[in-house]
GUDRENVEX-556926 format. One line per 2 residues: number of its first residue (from 1); their letters; for each residue x, y, z of C-alpha. Coordinates in steps of 0.02 Angstrom, whole numbers, padded with zeros to 5 digits. Layout:
BEGIN
NUM) a) X:Y:Z | ... $
***
This chain:
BEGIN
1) xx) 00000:00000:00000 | 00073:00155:-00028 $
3) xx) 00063:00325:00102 | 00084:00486:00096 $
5) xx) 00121:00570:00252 | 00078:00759:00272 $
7) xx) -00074:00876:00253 | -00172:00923:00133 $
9) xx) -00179:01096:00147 | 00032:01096:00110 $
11) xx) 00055:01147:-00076 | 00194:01030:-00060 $
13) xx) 00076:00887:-00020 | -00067:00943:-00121 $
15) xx) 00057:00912:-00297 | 00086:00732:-00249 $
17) xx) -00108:00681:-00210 | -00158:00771:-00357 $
19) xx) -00032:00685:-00458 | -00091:00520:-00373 $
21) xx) -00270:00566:-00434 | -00232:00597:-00590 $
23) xx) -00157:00437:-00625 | -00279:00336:-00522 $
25) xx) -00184:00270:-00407 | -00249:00236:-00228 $
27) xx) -00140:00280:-00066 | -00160:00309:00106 $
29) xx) -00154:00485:00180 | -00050:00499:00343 $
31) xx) -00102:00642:00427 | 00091:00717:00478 $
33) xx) 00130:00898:00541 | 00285:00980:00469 $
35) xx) 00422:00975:00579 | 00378:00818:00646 $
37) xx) 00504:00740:00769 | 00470:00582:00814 $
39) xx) 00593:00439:00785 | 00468:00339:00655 $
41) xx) 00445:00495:00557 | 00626:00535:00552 $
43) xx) 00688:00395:00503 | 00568:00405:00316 $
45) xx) 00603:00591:00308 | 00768:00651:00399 $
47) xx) 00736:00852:00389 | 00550:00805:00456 $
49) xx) 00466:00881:00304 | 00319:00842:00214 $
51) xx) 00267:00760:00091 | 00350:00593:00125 $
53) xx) 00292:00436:00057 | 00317:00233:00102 $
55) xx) 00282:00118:-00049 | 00283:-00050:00020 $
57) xx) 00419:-00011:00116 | 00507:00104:-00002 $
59) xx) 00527:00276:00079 | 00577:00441:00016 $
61) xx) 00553:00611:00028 | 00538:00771:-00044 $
63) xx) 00379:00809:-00158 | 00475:00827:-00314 $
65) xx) 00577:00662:-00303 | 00432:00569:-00257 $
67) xx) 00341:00622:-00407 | 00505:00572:-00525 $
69) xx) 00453:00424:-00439 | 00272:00402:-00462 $
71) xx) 00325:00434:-00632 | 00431:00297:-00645 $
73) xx) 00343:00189:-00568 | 00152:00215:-00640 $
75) xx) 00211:00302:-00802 | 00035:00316:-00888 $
77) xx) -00001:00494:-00878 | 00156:00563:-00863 $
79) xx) 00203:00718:-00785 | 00354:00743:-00884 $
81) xx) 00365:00783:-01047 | 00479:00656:-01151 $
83) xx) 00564:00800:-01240 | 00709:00849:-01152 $
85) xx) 00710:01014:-01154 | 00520:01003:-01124 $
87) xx) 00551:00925:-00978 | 00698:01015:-00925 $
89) xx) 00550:01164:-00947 | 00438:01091:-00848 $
91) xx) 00546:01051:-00717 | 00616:01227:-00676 $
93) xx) 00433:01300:-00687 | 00401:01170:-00550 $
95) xx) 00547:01226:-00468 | 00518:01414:-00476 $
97) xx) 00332:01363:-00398 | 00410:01259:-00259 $
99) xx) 00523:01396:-00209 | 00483:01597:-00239 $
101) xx) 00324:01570:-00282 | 00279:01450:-00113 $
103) xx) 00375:01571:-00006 | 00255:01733:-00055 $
105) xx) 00081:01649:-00085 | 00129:01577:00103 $
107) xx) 00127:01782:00178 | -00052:01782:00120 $
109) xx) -00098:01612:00186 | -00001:01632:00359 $
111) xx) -00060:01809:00383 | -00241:01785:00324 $
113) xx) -00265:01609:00357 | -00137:01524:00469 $
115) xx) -00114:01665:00610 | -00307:01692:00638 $
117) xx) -00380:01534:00620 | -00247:01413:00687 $
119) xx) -00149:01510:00784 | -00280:01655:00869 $
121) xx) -00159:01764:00825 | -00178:01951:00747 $
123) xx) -00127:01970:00544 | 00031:02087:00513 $
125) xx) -00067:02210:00362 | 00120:02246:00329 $
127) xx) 00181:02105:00297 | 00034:02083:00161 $
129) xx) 00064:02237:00095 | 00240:02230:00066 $
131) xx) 00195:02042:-00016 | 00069:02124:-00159 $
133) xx) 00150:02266:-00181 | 00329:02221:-00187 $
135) xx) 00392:02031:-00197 | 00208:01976:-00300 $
137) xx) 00222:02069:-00451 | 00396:02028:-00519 $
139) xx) 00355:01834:-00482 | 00186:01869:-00581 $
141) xx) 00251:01955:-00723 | 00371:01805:-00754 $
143) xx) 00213:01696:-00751 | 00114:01790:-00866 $
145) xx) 00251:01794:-01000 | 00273:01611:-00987 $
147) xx) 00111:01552:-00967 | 00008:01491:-01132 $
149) xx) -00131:01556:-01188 | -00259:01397:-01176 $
151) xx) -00238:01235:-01108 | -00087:01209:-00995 $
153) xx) 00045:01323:-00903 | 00166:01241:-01036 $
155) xx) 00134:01087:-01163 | -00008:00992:-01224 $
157) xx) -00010:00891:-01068 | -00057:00919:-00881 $
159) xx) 00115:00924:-00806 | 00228:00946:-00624 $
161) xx) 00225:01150:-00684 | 00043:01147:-00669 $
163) xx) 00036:01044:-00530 | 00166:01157:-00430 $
165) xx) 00119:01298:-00512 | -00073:01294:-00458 $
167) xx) -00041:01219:-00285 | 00066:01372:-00242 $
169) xx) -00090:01501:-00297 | -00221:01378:-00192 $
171) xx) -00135:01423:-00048 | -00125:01617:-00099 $
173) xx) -00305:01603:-00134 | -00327:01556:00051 $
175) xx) -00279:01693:00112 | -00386:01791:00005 $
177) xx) -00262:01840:-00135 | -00341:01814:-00325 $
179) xx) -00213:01884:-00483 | -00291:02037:-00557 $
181) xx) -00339:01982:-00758 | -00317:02177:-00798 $
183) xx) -00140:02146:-00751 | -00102:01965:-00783 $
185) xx) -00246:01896:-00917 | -00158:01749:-00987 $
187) xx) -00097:01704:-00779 | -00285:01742:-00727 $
189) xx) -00367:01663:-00865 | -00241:01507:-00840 $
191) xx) -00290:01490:-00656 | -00471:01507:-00678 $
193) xx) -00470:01353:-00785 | -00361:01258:-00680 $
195) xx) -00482:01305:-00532 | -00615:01227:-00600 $
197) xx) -00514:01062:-00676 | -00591:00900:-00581 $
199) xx) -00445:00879:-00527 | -00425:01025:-00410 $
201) xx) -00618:01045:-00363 | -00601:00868:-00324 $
203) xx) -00456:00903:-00182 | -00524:01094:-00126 $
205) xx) -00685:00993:-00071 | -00574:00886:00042 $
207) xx) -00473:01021:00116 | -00629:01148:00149 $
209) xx) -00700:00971:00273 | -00524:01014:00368 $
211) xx) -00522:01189:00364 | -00713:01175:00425 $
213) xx) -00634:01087:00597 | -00502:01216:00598 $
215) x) -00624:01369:00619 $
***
């Protein structure tokens, strides 16, 4: 049986069970906090971060290696584009998602969403404003020239760019951030449609049962 320890509402874990939806493959969800210290955790991911997954006694973790993984190991629907420099594409979008782009859709979703709800405490306004005004914008505009008019953020083919890509703007949306379409139509337009996929409505329904218990 495979497991995937973590929580939904991590963008980190939300790529891997969407990527396990999409290719149909069941799993067990461990509910695991970040930071997680306990010996059993530790010893399947050693820097206590989530996602980490256990396929029949396979463990690794990391969201990104465990989807070269999943790939490899249930390779109808792939998330990576044979092409090589495709998939060398693909990859760095998913990269760029996992790292800038994580780090400022998280201000909105700790400030807004975290802080209040979770943690009773007040939001820093500054710390939001300084996110939309100053370190949002350049990371959109490199979004908006990259992203493709229809379909998918790149390709003919649902890949780990879309699945990072989106995850990273689910949590931003959280926290009650939404990307102007004056400002960023083809990033707007892109995101609406991937809003609305199946795939995603399919997940959001999930994680609005836990964020019900959180409130």
């Amino acid at each position: 049986m495979l497991k995937i320890y973590g929580i939904p509402l991590s963008p980190f874990v939300r790529k891997v069970h969407w990527a396990l939806a999409h290719k149909g493959i069941d799993f067990e969800s461990v509910p695991t906090m970040p930071g997680d210290d306990s010996a059993e955790y530790r010893a399947i991911s050693p820097l206590g971060k989530i996602p980490a997954m256990d396929h029949d006694g396979f463990t690794v973790s990391d969201s990104s290696i465990i989807l070269r993984y999943l790939d490899s190991v249930f390779p109808d629907k792939p998330l990576y584009p044979d092409d090589p420099k495709q998939n060398a594409r693909v990859c760095w979008l998913e990269e760029f998602a996992d790292t800038k782009l994580v780090e400022v859709c998280a201000v909105f979703f700790r400030e807004r969403f975290v802080k209040p709800m979770m943690m009773k405490q007040p939001t820093d306004e500054s710390a939001i404003q300084d996110a939309q005004d100053n370190l949002m914008p350049p990371l959109l505009a490199y979004l908006e020239s990259q992203v493709q008019q229809e379909g998918y953020f790149y390709g003919d083919a649902l890949s780990v760019a879309d699945l990072g890509i989106t995850s990273a703007f689910v949590n931003a949306r959280y926290g009650d951030y939404q990307v102007d379409a004056g400002d960023c139509p083809r990033l707007a337009g892109y995101l609406s449609r991937a809003m609305q996929s199946p795939l995603v409505t399919e997940q959001l329904a999930i994680e609005q049962d836990i964020m019900k218990n959180l409130a």
